[in-house]
LOMARVEX-237037 format. One line per field, with one value per residue (C-alpha): residue in one letter; x, y, z. Coordinates in steps of 0.05 Angstrom, whole numbers, plus 5000, padded with zeros to 4 digits. Last residue first. Layout:
res <- (a	...) $
east <- (X	...) $
north <- (Y	...) $
up <- (Z	...) $
***
This chain:
res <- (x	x	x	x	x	x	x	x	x	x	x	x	x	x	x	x	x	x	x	x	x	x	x	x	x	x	x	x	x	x	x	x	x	x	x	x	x	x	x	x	x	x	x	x	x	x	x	x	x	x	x	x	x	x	x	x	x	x	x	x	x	x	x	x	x	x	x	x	x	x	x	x	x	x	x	x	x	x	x	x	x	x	x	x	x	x	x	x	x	x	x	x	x	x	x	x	x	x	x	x	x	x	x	x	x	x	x	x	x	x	x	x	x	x	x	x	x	x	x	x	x	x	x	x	x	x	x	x	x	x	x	x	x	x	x	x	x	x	x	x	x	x	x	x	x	x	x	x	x	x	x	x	x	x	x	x	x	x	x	x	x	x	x	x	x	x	x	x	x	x	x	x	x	x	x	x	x	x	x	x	x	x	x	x	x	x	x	x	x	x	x	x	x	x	x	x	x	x	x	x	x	x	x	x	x	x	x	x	x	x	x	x	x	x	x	x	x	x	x	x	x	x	x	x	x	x	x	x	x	x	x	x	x	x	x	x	x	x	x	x	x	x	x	x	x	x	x	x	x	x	x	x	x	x	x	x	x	x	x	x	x	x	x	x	x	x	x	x	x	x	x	x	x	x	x	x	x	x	x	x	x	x	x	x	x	x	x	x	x	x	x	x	x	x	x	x	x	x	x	x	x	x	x	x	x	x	x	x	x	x	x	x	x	x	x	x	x	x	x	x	x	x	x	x	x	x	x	x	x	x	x	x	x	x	x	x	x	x	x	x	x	x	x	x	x	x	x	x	x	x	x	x	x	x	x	x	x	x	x	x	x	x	x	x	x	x	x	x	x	x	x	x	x	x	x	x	x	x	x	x	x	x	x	x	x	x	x	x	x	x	x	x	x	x	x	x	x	x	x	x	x	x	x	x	x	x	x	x	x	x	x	x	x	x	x	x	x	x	x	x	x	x	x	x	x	x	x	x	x	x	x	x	x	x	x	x	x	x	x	x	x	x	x	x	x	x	x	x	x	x	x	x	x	x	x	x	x	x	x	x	x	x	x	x	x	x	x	x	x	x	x	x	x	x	x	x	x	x	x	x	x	x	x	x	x	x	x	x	x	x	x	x	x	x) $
east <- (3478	3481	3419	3366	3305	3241	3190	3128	3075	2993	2929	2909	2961	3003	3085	3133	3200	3272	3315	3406	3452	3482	3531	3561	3560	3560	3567	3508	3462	3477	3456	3396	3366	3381	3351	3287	3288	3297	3254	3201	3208	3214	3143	3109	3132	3073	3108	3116	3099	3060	3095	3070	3134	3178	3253	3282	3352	3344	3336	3373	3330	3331	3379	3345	3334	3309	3263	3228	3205	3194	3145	3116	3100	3078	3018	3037	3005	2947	2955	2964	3023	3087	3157	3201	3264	3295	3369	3414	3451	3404	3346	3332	3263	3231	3165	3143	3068	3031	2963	2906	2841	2791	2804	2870	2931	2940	2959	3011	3054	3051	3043	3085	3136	3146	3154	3202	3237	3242	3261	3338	3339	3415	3448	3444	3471	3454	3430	3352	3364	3343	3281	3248	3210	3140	3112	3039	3008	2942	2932	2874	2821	2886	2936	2960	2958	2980	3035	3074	3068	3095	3153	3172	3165	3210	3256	3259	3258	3325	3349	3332	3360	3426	3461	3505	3529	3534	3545	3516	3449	3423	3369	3366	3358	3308	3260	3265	3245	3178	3161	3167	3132	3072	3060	3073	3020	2975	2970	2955	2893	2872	2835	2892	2939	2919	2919	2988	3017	2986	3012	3082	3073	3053	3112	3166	3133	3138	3208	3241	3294	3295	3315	3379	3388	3381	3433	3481	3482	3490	3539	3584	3575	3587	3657	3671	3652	3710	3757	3744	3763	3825	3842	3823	3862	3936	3916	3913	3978	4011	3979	3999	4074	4064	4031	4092	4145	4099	4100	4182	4186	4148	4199	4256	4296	4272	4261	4243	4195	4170	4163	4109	4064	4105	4049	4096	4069	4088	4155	4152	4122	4189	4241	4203	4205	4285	4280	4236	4291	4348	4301	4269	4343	4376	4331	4339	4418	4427	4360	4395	4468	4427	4386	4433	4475	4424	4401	4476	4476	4405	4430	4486	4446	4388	4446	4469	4395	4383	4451	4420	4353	4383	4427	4366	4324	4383	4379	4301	4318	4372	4318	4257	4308	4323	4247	4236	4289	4259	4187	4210	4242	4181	4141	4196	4188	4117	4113	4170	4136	4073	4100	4133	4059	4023	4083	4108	4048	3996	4010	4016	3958	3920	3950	3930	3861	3854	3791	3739	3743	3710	3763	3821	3794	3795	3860	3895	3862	3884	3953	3949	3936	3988	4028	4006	4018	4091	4091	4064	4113	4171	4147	4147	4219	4246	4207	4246	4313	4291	4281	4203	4206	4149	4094	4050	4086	4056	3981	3995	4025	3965	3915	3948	3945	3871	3858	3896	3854	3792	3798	3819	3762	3731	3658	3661	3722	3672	3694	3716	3727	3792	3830	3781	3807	3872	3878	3843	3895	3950	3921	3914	3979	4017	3978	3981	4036	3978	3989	3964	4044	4060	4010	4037	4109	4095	4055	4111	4162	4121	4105	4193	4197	4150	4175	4247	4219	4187	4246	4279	4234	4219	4293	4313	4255	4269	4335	4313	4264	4307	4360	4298	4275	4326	4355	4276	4257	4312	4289	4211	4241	4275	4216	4171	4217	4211	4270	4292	4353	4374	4381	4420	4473	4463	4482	4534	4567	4571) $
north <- (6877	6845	6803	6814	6757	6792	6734	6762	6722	6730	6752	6719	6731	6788	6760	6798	6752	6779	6734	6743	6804	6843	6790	6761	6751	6674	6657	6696	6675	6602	6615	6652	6594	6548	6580	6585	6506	6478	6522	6506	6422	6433	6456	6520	6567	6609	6632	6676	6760	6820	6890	6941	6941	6960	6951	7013	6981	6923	6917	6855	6820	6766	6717	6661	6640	6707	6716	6654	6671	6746	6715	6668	6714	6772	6709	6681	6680	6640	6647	6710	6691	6726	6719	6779	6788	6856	6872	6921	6979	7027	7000	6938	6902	6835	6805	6731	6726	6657	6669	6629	6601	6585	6563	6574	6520	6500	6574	6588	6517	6478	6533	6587	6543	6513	6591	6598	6536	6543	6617	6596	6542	6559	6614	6685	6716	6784	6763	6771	6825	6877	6830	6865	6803	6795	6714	6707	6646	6615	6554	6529	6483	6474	6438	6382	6414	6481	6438	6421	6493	6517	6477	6491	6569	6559	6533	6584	6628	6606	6607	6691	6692	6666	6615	6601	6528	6501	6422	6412	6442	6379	6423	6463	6394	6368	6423	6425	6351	6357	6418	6376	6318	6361	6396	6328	6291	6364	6362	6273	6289	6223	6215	6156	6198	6252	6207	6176	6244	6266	6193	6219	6285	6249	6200	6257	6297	6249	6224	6291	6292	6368	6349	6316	6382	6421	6378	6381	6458	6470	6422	6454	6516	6499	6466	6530	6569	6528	6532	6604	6607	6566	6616	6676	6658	6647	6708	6748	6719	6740	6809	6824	6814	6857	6913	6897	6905	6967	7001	6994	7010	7072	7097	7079	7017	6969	6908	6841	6809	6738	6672	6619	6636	6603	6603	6630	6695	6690	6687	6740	6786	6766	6783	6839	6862	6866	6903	6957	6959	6974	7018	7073	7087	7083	7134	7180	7185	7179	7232	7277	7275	7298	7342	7371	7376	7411	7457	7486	7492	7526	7568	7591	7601	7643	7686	7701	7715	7758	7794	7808	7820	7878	7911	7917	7949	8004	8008	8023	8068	8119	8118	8135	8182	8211	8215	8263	8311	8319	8326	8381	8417	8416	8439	8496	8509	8516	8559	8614	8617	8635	8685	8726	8719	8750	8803	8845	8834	8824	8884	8924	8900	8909	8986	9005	8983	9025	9063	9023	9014	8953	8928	8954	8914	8850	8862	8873	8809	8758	8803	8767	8703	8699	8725	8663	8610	8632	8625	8557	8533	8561	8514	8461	8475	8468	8401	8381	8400	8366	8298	8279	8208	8218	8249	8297	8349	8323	8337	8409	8426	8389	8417	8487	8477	8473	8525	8568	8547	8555	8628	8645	8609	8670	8677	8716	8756	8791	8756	8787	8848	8865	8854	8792	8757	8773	8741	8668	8675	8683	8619	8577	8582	8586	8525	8480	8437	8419	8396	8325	8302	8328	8274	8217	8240	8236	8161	8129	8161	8130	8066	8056	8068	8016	7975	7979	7983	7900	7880	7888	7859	7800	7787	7791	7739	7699	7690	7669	7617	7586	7580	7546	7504	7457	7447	7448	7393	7343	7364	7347	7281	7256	7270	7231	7179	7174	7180	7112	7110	7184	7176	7105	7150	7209	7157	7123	7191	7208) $
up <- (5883	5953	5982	6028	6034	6068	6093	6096	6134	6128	6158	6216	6265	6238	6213	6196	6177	6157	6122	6110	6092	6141	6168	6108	6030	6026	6109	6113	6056	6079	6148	6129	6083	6135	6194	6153	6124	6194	6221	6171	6179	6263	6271	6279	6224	6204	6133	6090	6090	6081	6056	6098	6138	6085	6094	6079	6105	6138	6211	6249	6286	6249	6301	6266	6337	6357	6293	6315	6388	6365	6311	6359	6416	6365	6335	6274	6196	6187	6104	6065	6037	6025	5994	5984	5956	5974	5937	5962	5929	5966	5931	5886	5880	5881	5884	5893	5914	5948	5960	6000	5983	6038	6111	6150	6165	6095	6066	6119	6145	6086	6032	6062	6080	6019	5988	6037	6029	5948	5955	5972	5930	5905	5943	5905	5840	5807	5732	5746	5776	5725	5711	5756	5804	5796	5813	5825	5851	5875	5924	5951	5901	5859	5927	5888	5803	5845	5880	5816	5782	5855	5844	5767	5788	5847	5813	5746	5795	5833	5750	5746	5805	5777	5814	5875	5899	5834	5837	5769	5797	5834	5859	5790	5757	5805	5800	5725	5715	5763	5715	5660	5688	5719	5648	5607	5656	5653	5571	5580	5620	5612	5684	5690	5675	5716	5778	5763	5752	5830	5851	5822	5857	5919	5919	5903	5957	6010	5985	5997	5957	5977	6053	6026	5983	6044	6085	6037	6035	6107	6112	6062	6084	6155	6124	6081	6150	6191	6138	6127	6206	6198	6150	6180	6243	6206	6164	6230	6246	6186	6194	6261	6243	6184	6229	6270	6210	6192	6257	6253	6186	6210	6268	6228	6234	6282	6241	6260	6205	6221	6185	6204	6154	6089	6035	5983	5989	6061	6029	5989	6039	6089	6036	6010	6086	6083	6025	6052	6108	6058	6012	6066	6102	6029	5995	6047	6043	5973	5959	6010	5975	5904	5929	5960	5903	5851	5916	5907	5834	5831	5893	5841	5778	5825	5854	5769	5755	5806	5796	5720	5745	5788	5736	5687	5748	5764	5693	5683	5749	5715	5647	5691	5729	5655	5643	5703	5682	5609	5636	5688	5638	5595	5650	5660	5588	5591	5644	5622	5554	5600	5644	5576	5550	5605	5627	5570	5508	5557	5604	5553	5516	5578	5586	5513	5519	5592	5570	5624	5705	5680	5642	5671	5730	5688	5661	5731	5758	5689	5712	5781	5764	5712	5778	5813	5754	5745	5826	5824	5755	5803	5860	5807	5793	5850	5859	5798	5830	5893	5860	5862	5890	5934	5893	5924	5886	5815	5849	5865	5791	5754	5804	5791	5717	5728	5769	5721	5661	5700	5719	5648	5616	5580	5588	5652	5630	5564	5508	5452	5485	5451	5524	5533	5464	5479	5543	5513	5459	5511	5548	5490	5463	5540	5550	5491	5530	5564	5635	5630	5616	5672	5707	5667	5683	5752	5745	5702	5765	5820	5776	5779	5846	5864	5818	5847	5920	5897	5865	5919	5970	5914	5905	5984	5994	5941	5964	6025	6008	5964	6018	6056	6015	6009	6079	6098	6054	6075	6149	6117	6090	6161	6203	6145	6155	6232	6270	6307	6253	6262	6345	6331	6285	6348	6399	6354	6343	6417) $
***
């Protein structure tokens, strides 16, 4: 039975095991607060009742019998005749006082005694203020109303206020009887709250033993196995059944070393694509046709003297190759890709003058983000070879750049022959372009009427290489109208 329930324990999950710790804490906390607070709670209660009754009885002027024997006398000598006196008014509002003080619920019965002889004190007051005033209009009955003031009005009143006094006096010492009772109560509070303190104290302690030891023994056990995959050892495995989590995470571990296992032979595959990709564009760069025509094109303008263009064309010629050799950088700035494409376009512009303008506006914000050496080089080549050349009249070539949605848009277009829908869709599929990019905009023109195998080539890769850089999302985007021009859209990361 005890090895059932000790393999029972070990298959429960750890965050099963904490919340039980939890509970054989909590709840004896729980508990006592809950008897404290209830107590507490009729103690205060008891305690605002009584505050509250000797607030009111405190309202009820202890000026009264003062006032109101003045306010008597002052009718009886015709003063005041009784409608200007406030003799109706002062009993209606002791009453108030007297009726709202017996609403209370802790009233002792003594003290509600002696409300209910404060009502009948303010009765017969109300019955002599009556007697006065019809002496007073019935007329010659002086001597009567100072009778009856002198041996019943101001007797009644004495006999008011020092029942209300009485009242006051009795109603404080319960105040004082419950202030105690409170005093007594905070003291066994504190003394229960020592002892659960005490108790909690050593359960936390056993529990945080016991719980600590089920989560660290196995966690070792899969240090062991991390450290060694660290190591570059991928053939060990971790076989642990201990808890219902360690368990997932042994597996998950498990999972893990063989999903490294995959990704690296795949990153060897793509590092070897790469690595292809980007020796076979810089063999198709030293392209001996256009070394041969730009040095005939120097040869030419050195024989016409124009010595300024020679240094121009040589220059530019030297900057072309040194970014394409590039110290064996595969990514650069694109501030440096311009640079490239700059030095190229310079060269063809001396060839191709009498067709080919250029504009180059890229935000110089991204001029430091990095991106796949002579990436625009091919596009713009394409544009010129395979756009501009193949329609009449002087074509275009722009550059611009921007940055939106944490991506950035290079675009290249021309305004050259551009490609009919069945070519464009026919290209774009074996690119595989036809992926959307974000906010891409459509009325943006484009590169490049792709027909032959040279622009393909140079297209497909350009996207490979942006793809296995920064991966599936990113890569070239062509629109294309028949006619009018090619945009090639180039997105990159931030």
């Amino acid at each position: 039975m005890s090895k059932s329930l000790g393999r029972r324990y070990r298959n429960t999950s750890l965050a099963t095991r904490i919340r039980f710790s939890y509970l054989l804490i909590i709840l004896p906390i729980i508990a006592l607060m809950g008897v404290g607070l209830y107590t507490l709670n009729m103690q205060n209660k008891r305690y605002d009742e009584l505050i509250e009754a000797v607030d009111l009885a405190s309202q009820f002027s202890l000026d009264f019998k003062k006032d109101f024997d003045y306010e008597t006398y002052l009718v009886i000598v015709e003063s005041k005749t009784f409608e200007e006196s406030k003799l109706r008014e002062m009993l209606n509002d002791a009453s108030s006082v007297v009726d709202n003080l017996g609403e209370s619920a802790n009233i002792s019965k003594d003290n509600r005694s002696m409300l209910d002889d404060i009502r009948k004190y303010l009765r017969n007051l109300g019955t002599y203020t009556d007697r006065i005033e019809a002496n007073l209009a019935e007329g010659e009955k002086y001597e009567e109303n100072m009778e009856i003031w002198e041996n019943d009005v101001q007797i009644v009143t004495y006999l008011v206020r020092e029942t209300i006094l009485q009242f006051i006096y009795y109603e404080l010492q319960d105040l004082r009887q419950s202030r105690a009772e409170m005093n007594a109560f905070y003291t066994r509070l504190f003394s229960y709250g020592a002892l659960a303190a005490a108790i909690v104290t050593l359960l936390v302690i056993i529990l945080s033993y016991v719980i600590s030891q089920s989560i660290t023994k196995p966690v070792r056990e899969l240090s062991k196995v991390t450290e060694k995959v660290a190591r570059g050892d991928l053939s060990v495995r971790a076989e642990l059944d201990t808890g219902a989590e360690i368990g997932v995470l042994s597996t998950t571990l498990n999972d893990m070393i063989d999903r490294i296992n995959a990704l690296l032979n795949q990153v060897r595959t793509e590092q070897e694509s790469l690595r292809t990709a980007e020796l076979e564009l810089l063999q198709s760069q030293i392209n001996p046709h256009f070394l041969y025509n730009t040095l005939d094109t120097i040869v030419w303008l050195a024989e016409a003297g124009d010595m300024s263009k020679v240094v121009d064309m040589v220059g530019s010629l030297s900057d072309f190759f040194r970014t394409s050799l590039g110290q064996g950088r595969d990514v650069v700035t694109i501030e440096d890709e311009l640079k490239h494409v700059i030095s190229y376009l310079k060269i063809q512009q001396v060839r191709y003058q009498d067709i080919l303008e250029y504009s180059v506006d890229v935000p110089h914000e991204i001029y430091t983000s990095s991106i796949p050496k002579i990436t625009l080089q091919p596009l713009v080549e394409n544009a010129l070879y395979h756009g501009i050349k193949n329609k009449r009249g002087k074509g275009r070539i722009t550059v611009t750049g921007k940055v939106e949605s944490g991506c950035i848009y290079l675009y290249v277009e021309d305004n050259g022959i551009g490609m009919t829908e069945e070519r464009l869709k026919e290209l774009s599929d074996k690119l595989g372009t036809t992926k959307s990019f974000v906010a891409l905009d459509s009325a943006t023109p484009s590169v490049a009427n792709t027909s032959d195998k040279d622009a393909m080539f140079g297209l497909s890769n350009v996207d490979e290489r942006i793809r296995l850089k920064f991966g599936s999302r990113y890569g070239i985007h062509i629109d294309s109208v028949y006619g009018e021009g090619t945009t090639v859209t180039l997105l990159l990361p931030v």
